[in-house]
N, C-alpha and C positions, 0 to 999 in steps of 0.2 A: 491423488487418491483421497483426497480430504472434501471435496468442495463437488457432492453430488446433486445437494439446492445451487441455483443461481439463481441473480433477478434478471432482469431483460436484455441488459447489455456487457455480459460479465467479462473483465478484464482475464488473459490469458495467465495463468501463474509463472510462465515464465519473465512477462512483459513486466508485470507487477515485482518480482526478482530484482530483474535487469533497476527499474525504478530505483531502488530500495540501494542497491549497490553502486550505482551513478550518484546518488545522493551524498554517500561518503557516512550513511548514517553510524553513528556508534550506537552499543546498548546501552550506553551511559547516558544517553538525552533523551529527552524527552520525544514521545513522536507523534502528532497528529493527524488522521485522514477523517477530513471531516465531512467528508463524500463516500462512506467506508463499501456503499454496495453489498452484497456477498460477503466482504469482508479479506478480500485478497489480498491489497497492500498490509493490510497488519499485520496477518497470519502470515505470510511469506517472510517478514520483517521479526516477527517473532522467532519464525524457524533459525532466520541467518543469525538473529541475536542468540538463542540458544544452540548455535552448532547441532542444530536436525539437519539430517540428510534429508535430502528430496525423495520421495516413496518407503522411505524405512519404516513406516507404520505400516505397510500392505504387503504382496506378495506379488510375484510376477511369472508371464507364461511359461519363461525363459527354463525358471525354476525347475520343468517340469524335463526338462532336456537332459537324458542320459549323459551325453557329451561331457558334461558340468557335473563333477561329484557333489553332494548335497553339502560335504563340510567346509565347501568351497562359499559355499551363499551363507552358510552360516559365519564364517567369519569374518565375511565382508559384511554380516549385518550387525555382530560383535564389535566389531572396529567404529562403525559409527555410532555405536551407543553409547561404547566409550569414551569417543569424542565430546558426546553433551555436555552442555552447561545446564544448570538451575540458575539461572542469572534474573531477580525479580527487576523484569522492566517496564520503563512507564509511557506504553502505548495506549491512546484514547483513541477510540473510533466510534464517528458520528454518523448518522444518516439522517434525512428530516424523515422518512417513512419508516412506521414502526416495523413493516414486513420484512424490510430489508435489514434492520437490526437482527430481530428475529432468526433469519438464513445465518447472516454471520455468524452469532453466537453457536447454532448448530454445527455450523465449520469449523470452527475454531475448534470445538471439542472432539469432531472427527478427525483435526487433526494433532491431538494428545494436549492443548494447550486452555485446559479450564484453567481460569483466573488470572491467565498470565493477561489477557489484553481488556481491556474497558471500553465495553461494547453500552455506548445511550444514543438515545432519538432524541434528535437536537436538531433546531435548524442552524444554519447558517450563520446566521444576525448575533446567536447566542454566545457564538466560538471566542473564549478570553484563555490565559492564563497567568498563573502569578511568576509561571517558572521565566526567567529574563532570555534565557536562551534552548533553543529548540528547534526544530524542524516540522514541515507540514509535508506531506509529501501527498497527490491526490488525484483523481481522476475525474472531476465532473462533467455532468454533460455535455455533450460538441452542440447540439442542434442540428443534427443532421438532413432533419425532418424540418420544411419551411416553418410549418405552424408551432415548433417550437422553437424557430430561432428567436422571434423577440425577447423572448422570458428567458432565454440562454444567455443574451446578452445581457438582461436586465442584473442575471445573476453574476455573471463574469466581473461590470464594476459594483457590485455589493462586494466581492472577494477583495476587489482590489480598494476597498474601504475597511474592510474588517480585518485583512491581511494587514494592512499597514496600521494597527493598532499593534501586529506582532512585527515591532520596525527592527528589533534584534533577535529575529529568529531567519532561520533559512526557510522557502519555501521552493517547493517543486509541484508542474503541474502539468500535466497532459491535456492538449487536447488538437484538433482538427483546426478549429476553427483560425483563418487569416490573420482577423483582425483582433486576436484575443491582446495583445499587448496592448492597444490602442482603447480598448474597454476596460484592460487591468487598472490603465492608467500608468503605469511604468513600463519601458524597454528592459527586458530578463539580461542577467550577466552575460547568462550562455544558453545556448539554444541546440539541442540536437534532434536530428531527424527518424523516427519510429515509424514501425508500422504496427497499429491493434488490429489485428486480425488484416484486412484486405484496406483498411482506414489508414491514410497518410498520417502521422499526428506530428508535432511536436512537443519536446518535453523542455518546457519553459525554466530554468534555474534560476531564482534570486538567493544569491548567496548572503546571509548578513553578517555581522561582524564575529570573527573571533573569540570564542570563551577567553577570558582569561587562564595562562598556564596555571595549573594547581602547584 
């Protein structure tokens, strides 16, 4: 209900979910999409980090159905607002194109979440941080399109140059493409098999090392 801009190839909110929660992310680390798009993995990742339900900021046809006494939706929309956290988390999301910064920001706050995520236009090359451990979790481009495969690959080992600057953070990353290992430059921990939309992908996991116990 949140996410009525998209850019051209927008990630499914549940696909981007699913992502977020295969990750194993906590709201306690830090979390990067520096491919943010639309802004779907963050906002999804913000939700699950704040215990939002999925559609509880909209309404539904359902609602309108005699059948269903009205104090019946009201309490099931009661119960999850109860549920919320205010949890301040430190989600950063990048895009190199200001337009698609842009969209996201406008989602995010359609869907109830000004200030919670750190929406800038950045490229790539730029991506550091000081925190030692972290997550990246992302979806950049496949090249699905021949004319853009070379520059998909070109980008693929820049990631796996710039990634490994973050040699103790975890990173997670979708995409189509065969030979994306073999461009990252490393073989992924673990590998599993998705589908975006009617697009076979895989979702690449480098695991890095363990926090220390607090």
């Amino acid at each position: 209900g949140y996410r009525e801009e998209k850019t051209l190839a927008p990630l499914k909110e549940t696909l981007a979910a699913a992502m977020v929660l295969l990750s194993k992310w906590h709201p306690d680390t830090t979390l990067i999409d520096p491919f943010c798009g639309s802004g779907t993995i963050p906002i999804e990742a913000a939700l699950i980090g704040n215990h939002i339900a999925p559609g509880s900021n909209r309404t539904f046809v359902s609602e309108s159905c005699p059948l269903i006494p009205a104090k019946l939706w009201e309490q099931a929309r009661q119960e999850t607002l109860d549920l919320r956290k205010n949890l301040k988390l430190d989600i950063l999301s990048y895009d190199i194109d200001h337009r698609a910064v842009r969209l996201a920001r406008e989602n995010a706050a359609k869907a109830g979440l000004n200030n919670v995520i750190h929406f800038q236009q950045q490229p790539l090359s730029a991506l550091s941080s000081k925190k030692k451990y972290g997550k990246t979790i992302s979806n950049p481009p496949y090249g699905e399109r021949l004319s853009e495969k070379h520059e998909v690959e070109k980008l693929y080992q820049e990631m796996g140059k710039v990634f490994g600057n973050l040699d103790t953070w975890s990173h997670y990353i979708l995409t189509s493409h065969p030979e994306f290992e073999k461009l990252f430059g490393r073989k992924a921990t673990k590998k599993r098999k998705l589908y975006n939309g009617n697009i076979k992908v895989d979702y690449y996991q480098y695991f890095g090392p363990k926090p220390p116990k607090r």
